[in-house]
C-alpha positions as CSV (number, residue, x, y, z in Angstrom):
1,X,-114.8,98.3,-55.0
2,X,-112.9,97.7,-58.0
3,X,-109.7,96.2,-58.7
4,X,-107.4,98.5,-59.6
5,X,-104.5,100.0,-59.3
6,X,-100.7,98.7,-59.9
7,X,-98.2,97.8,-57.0
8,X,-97.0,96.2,-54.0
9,X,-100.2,96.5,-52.6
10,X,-102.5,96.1,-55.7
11,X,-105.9,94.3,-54.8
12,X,-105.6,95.6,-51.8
13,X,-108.5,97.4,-50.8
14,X,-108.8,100.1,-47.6
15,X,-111.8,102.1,-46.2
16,X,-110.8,105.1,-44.9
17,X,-112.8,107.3,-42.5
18,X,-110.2,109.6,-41.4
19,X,-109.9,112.9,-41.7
20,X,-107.1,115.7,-41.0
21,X,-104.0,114.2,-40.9
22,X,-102.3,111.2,-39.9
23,X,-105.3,108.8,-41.1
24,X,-105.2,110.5,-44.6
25,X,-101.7,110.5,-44.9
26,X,-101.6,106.9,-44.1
27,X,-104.5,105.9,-46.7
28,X,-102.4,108.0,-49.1
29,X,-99.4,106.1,-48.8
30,X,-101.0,102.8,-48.9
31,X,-102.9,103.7,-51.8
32,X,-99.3,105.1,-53.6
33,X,-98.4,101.6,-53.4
34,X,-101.3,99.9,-55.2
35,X,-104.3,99.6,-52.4
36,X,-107.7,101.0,-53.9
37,X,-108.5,103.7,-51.5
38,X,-112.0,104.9,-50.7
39,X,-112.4,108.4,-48.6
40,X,-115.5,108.2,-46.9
41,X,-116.3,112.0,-45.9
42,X,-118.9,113.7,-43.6
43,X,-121.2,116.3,-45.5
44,X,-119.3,118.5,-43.5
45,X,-116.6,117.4,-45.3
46,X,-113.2,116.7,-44.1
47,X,-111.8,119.9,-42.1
48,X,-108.5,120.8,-43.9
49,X,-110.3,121.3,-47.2
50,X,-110.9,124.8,-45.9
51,X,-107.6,125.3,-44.3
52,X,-106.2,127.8,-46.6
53,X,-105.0,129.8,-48.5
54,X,-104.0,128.5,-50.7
55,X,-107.1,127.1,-52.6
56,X,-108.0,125.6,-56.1
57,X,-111.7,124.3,-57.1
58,X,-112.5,124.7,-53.4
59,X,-109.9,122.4,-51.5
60,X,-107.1,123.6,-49.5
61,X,-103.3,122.7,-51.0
62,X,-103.3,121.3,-46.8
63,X,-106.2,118.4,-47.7
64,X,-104.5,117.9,-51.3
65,X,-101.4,117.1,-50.3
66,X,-102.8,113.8,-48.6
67,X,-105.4,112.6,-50.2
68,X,-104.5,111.4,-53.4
69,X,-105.0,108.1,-55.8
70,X,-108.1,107.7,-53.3
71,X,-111.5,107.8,-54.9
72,X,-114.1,109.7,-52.2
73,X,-117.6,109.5,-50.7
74,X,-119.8,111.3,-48.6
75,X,-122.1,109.8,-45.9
76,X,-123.8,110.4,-43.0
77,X,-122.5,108.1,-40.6
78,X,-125.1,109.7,-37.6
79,X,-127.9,107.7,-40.1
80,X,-128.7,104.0,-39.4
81,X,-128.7,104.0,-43.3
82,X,-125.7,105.6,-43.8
83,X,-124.2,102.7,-41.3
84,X,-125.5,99.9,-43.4
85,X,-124.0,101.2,-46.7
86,X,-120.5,101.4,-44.5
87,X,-121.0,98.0,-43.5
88,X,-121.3,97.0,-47.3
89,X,-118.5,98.6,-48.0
90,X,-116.2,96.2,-45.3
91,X,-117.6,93.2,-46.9
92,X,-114.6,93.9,-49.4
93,X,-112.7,95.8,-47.4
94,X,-109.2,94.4,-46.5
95,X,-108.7,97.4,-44.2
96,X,-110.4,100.2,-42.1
97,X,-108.7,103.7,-41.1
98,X,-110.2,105.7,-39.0
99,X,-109.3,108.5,-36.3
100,X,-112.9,109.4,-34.6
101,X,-113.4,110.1,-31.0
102,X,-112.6,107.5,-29.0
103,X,-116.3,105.2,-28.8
104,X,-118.0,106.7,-31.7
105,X,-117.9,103.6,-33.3
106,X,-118.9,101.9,-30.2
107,X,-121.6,104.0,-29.9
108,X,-123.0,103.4,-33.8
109,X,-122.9,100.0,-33.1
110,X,-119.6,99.5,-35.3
111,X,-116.6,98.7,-32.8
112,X,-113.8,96.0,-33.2
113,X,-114.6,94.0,-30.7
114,X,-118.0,94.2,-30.6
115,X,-119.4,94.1,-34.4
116,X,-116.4,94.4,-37.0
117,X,-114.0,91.7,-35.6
118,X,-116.6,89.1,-35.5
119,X,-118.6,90.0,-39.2
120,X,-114.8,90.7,-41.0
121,X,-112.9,88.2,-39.4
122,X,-110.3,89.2,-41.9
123,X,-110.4,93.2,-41.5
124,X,-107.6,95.0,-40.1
125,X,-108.9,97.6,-38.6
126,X,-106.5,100.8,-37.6
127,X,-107.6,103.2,-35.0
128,X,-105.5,106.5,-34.4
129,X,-106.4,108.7,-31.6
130,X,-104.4,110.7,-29.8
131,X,-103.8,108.9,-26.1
132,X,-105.2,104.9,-26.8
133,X,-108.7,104.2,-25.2
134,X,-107.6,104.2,-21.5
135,X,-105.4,104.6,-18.5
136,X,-104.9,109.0,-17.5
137,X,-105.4,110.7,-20.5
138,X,-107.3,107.6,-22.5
139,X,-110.1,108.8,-24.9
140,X,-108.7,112.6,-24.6
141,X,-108.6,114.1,-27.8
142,X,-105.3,114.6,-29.3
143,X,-103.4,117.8,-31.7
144,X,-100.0,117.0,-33.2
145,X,-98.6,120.3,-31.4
146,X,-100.5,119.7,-27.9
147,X,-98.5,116.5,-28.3
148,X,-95.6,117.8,-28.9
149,X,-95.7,119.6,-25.7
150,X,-96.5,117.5,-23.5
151,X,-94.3,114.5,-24.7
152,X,-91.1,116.7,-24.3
153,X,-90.6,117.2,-28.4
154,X,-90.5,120.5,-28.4
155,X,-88.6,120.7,-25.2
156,X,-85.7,119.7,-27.3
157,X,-86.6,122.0,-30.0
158,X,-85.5,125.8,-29.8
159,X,-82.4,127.6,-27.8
160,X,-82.7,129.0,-24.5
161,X,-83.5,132.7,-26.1
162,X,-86.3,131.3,-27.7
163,X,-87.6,128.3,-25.2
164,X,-89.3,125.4,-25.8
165,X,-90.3,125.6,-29.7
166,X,-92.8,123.6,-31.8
167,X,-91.3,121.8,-34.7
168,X,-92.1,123.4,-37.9
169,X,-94.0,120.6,-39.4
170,X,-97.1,118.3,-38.0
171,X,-94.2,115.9,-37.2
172,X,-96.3,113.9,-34.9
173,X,-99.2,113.5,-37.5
174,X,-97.1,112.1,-39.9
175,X,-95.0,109.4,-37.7
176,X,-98.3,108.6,-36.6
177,X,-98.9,108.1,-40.0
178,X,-96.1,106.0,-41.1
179,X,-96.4,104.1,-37.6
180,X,-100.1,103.3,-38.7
181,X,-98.4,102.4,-42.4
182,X,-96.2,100.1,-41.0
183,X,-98.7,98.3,-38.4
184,X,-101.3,98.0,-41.4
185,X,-98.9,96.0,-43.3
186,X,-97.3,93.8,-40.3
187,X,-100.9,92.7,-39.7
188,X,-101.9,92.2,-43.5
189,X,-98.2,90.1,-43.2
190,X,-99.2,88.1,-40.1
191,X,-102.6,87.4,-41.4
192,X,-101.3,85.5,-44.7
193,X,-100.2,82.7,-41.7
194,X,-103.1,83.3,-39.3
195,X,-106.5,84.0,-41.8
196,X,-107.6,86.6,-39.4
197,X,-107.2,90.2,-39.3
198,X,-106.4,92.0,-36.0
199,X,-107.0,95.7,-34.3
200,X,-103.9,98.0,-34.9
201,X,-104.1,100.9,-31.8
202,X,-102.0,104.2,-33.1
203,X,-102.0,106.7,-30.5
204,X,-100.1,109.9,-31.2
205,X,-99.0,110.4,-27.5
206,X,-97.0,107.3,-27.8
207,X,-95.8,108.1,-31.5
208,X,-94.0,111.4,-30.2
209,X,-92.5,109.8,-27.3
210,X,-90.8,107.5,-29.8
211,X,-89.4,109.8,-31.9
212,X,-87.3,111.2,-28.3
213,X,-84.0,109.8,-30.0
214,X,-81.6,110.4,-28.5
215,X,-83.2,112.9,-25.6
216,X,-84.7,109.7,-24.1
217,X,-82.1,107.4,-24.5
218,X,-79.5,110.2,-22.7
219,X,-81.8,110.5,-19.8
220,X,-82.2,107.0,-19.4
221,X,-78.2,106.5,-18.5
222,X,-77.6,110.0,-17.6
223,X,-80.8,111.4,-15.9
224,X,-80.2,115.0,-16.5
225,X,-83.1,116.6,-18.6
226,X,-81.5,117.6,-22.3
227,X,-80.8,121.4,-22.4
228,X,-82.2,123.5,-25.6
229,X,-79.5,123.5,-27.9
230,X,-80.8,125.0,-31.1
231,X,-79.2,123.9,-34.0
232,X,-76.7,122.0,-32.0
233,X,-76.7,118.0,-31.7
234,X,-77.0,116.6,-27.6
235,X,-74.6,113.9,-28.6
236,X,-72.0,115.2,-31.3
237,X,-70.0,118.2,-32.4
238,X,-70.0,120.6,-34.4
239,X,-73.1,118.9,-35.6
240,X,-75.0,122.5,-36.4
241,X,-75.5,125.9,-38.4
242,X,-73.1,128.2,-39.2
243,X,-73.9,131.9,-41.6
244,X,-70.9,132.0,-44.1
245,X,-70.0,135.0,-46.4
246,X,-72.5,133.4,-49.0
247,X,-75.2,131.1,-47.3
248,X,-76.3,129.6,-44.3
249,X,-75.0,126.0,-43.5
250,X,-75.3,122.9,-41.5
251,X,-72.1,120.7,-40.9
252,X,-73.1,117.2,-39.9
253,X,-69.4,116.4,-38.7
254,X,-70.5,112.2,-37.2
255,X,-66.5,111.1,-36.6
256,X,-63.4,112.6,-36.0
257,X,-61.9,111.4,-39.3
258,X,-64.6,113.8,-40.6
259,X,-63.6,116.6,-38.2
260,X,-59.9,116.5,-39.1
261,X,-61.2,116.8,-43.0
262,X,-63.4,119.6,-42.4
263,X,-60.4,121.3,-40.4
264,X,-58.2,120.8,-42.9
265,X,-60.5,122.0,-45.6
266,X,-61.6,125.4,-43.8
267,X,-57.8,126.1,-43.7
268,X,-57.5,125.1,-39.8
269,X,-55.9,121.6,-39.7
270,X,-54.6,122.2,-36.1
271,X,-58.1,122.0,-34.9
272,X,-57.9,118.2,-35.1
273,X,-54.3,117.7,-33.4
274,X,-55.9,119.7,-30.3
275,X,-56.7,117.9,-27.6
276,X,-59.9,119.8,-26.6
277,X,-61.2,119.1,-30.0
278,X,-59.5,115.6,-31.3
279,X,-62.3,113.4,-30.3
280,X,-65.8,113.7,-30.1
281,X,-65.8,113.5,-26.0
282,X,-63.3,116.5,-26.2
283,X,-65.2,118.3,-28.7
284,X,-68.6,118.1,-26.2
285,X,-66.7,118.8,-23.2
286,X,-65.7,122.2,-25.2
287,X,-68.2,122.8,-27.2
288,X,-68.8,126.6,-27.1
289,X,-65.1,127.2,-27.3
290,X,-65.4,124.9,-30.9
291,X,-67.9,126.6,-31.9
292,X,-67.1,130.4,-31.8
293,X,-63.7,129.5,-33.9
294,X,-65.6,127.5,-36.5
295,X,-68.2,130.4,-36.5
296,X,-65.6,133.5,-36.8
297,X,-63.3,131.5,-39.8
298,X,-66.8,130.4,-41.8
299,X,-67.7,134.1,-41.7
300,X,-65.0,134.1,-44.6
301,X,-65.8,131.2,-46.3
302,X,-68.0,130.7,-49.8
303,X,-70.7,128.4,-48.1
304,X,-71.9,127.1,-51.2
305,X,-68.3,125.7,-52.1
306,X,-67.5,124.3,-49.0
307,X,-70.2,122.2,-49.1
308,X,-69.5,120.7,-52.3
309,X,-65.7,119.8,-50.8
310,X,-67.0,118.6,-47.7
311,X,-69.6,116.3,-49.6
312,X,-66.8,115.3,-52.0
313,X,-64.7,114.3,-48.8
314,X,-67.8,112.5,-47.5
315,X,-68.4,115.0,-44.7
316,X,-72.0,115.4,-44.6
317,X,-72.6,118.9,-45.2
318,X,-75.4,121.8,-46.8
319,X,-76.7,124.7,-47.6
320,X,-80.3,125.8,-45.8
321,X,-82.7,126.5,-48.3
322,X,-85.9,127.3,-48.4
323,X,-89.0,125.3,-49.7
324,X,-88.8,126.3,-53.1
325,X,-85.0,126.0,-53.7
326,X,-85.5,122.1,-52.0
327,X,-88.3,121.1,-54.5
328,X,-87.0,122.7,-57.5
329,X,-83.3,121.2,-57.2
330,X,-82.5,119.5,-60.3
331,X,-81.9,116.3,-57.8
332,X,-85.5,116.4,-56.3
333,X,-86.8,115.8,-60.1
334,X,-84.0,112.8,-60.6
335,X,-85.3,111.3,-57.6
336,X,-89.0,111.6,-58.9
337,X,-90.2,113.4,-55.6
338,X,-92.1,116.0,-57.0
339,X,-94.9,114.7,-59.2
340,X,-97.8,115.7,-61.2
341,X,-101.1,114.1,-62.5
342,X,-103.9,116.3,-64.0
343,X,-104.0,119.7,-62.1
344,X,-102.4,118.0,-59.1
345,X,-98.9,118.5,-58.5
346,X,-97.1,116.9,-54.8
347,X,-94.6,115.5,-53.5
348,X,-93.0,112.2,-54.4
349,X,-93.4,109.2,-53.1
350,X,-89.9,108.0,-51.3
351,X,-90.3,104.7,-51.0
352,X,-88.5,103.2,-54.4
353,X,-89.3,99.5,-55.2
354,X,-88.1,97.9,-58.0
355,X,-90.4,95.5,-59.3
356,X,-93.3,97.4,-58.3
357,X,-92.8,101.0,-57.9
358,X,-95.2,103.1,-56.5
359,X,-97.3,105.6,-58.9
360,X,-99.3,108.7,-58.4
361,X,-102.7,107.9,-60.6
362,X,-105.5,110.3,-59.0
363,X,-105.9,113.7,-58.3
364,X,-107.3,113.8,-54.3
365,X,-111.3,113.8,-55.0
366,X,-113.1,116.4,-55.0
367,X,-116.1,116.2,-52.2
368,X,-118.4,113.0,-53.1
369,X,-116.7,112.8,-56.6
370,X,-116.7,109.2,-56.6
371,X,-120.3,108.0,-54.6
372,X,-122.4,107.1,-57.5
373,X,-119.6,105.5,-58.5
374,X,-118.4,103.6,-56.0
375,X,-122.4,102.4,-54.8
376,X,-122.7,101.3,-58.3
377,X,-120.1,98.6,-57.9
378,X,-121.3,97.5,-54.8
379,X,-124.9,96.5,-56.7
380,X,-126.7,99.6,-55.6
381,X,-129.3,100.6,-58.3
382,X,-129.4,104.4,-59.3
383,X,-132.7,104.6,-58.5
384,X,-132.0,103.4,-54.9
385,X,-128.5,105.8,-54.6
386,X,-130.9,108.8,-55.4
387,X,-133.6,107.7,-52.8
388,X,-130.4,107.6,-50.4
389,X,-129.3,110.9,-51.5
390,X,-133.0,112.6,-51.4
391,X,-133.0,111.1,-47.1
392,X,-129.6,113.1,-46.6
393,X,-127.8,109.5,-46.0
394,X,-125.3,110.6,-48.8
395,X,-123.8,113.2,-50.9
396,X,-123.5,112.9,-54.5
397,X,-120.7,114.9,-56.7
398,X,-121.6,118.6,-56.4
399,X,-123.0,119.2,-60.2
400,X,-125.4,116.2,-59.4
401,X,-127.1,117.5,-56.3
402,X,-130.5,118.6,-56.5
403,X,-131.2,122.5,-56.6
């Protein structure tokens, strides 16, 4: 594995055997910042690269989204060979991502405790699964929206027409994600004092249950289970979406010197003197009552402006847009979170550092773009790469395979 690569985590190097989601999206991020990344793929190749449309040169926009500045590789991990060519590549490897099954690696002779932790003494290795190892549901297989049932997410999501609602993105996937970001780095930290690297468990199940803030911290004092609110916020008001005569919006109204602004500014300052709505306990207590009068007077109101006032004022407020309208805002490109690099074009990376920024470099690779590659600077001969690639161990780039 080669060294390079510019930023926080330049010479950094990471293994990464995940697939789907929250493993990928972690190696991606790692490898914005500087790590050199290697995908190690299946020959079945990692699942969302047919989970489309839309598709370009045979990948799914759903796999290229996280999987760039890696460099990838195919092998057979079900091969003895295929094993021993994994185990080469830990010998430089400063991390390991991967999110199999509960015990595979066990079972091909490569788990933490058993192999990895005493041969790489200095390997952090980062599991995510989707319940941990053990205790009820230990070793169960794990889906970012199964998950979000059953750790009460979407119980909070939704309004009592529609019930219980899955969020709209693979939210759990990608805190589990960042979760296994930041315990990567807090064991690369700790082992600067200690020498030794350590096993970081991620499991999804406990990743959602986190993100229950406030739900949880309410039924903790309270004991009543949330109600569905839609748009509406458990713990302040208005805090929600309201149609104007030009666009939707959502007021984010946090204090009551923002609620006396935002009266004032929708041509209603006696809302604030009123003592049903002059703090935020009154405004809960009378919630429904606050919010049919804010939505009949924004019915008449140019949304559009009023979010520019409000934002002026420094009441949170905006528009809802779409997708499109989000990432091509003129404020998206200042920020440098939309980015581009050959025929790859993504989101930006929003973690800014100032002496060393993180950069886009790579395209995601295509399937087993990089294996000759990659073998080649681990000492492997051609001659013995193509012997590998003739006993289906490993996959080289597609132009290069054999007919």
């Amino acid at each position: 594995m080669s060294k390079t690569g510019t930023g926080a985590l330049a010479g950094i190097k990471v293994v990464d055997l995940s697939r789907v989601l929250a493993g990928p999206a972690c190696a991606q991020t790692l490898a914005d910042h500087g790590a050199e990344v290697v995908k190690v793929e299946s020959p079945a190749g990692d699942d969302t690269r047919l989970w489309g449309p839309p598709f370009r040169d045979g990948a799914a926009s759903y796999y290229m989204g996280v999987n760039r500045n890696k460099r990838g590789i195919v092998l057979d991990l079900n091969q003895p060979d295929a094993r021993e060519v994994l185990l080469d590549l830990l010998e430089q490897a400063d991390v390991l991502v991967e999110n199999f099954k509960v015990g595979t690696l066990e079972r091909w002779g490569l788990g933490y405790q058993d192999t990895l932790a005493g041969r790489f003494p200095r390997l952090v290795h980062c599991r995510i699964s989707g319940f941990g190892a053990d205790g009820p549901l230990g070793g169960l297989p794990g889906y970012d929206a199964v998950i979000q049932a059953m750790s009460g997410l979407m119980s909070i999501n939704g309004d009592p027409a529609s019930g219980a609602t899955r969020i709209g993105v693979p939210i759990v996937d990608l805190a589990s994600g960042q979760a296994s970001v930041n315990g990567i780095l807090l064991a690369l930290l700790e082992r600067e004092r200690s020498g030794r690297g350590q096993f970081v468990d991620i499991a999804l199940y406990d990743v959602a249950l986190s993100l229950l803030h406030p739900p949880a911290a309410n039924w903790f004092m309270s004991g009543r289970v949330p109600p569905l609110l839609g748009n509406g916020h458990p713990n302040i008001v208005p805090y929600d979406k309201f149609e104007t005569a030009t666009v939707e919006v959502f007021l984010g109204v946090g204090n009551d010197r923002q609620f006396a602004i935002f009266a004032q500014d929708v041509g209603r300052p006696e809302w604030a003197d009123d003592p049903r709505f002059c703090s935020n306990g009154a405004r809960m207590k009378h919630r429904d009552s606050l919010r049919r009068l804010i939505a009949e007077r924004m019915r008449s109101v140019d949304g559009e402006a009023l979010c520019r006032s409000l934002t002026r004022a420094g009441v949170p407020a905006g528009a809802v847009r779409d997708v499109s309208a989000a990432l091509a805002d003129a404020h998206t490109t200042h920020r440098h979170m939309r980015v581009a690099v050959d025929d790859y074009e993504g989101v930006g990376v929003p973690v800014k550092l100032s002496r060393t920024p993180a950069q886009v470099r790579r395209r995601p690779p295509r399937f087993a773009e990089h294996t000759r590659e990659v073998l080649q600077e681990l000492g492997y001969a051609d001659e013995r790469i193509d012997a590998l690639a003739s006993d289906g161990v490993l996959r080289l780039a597609r132009e290069e395979v054999a007919p």
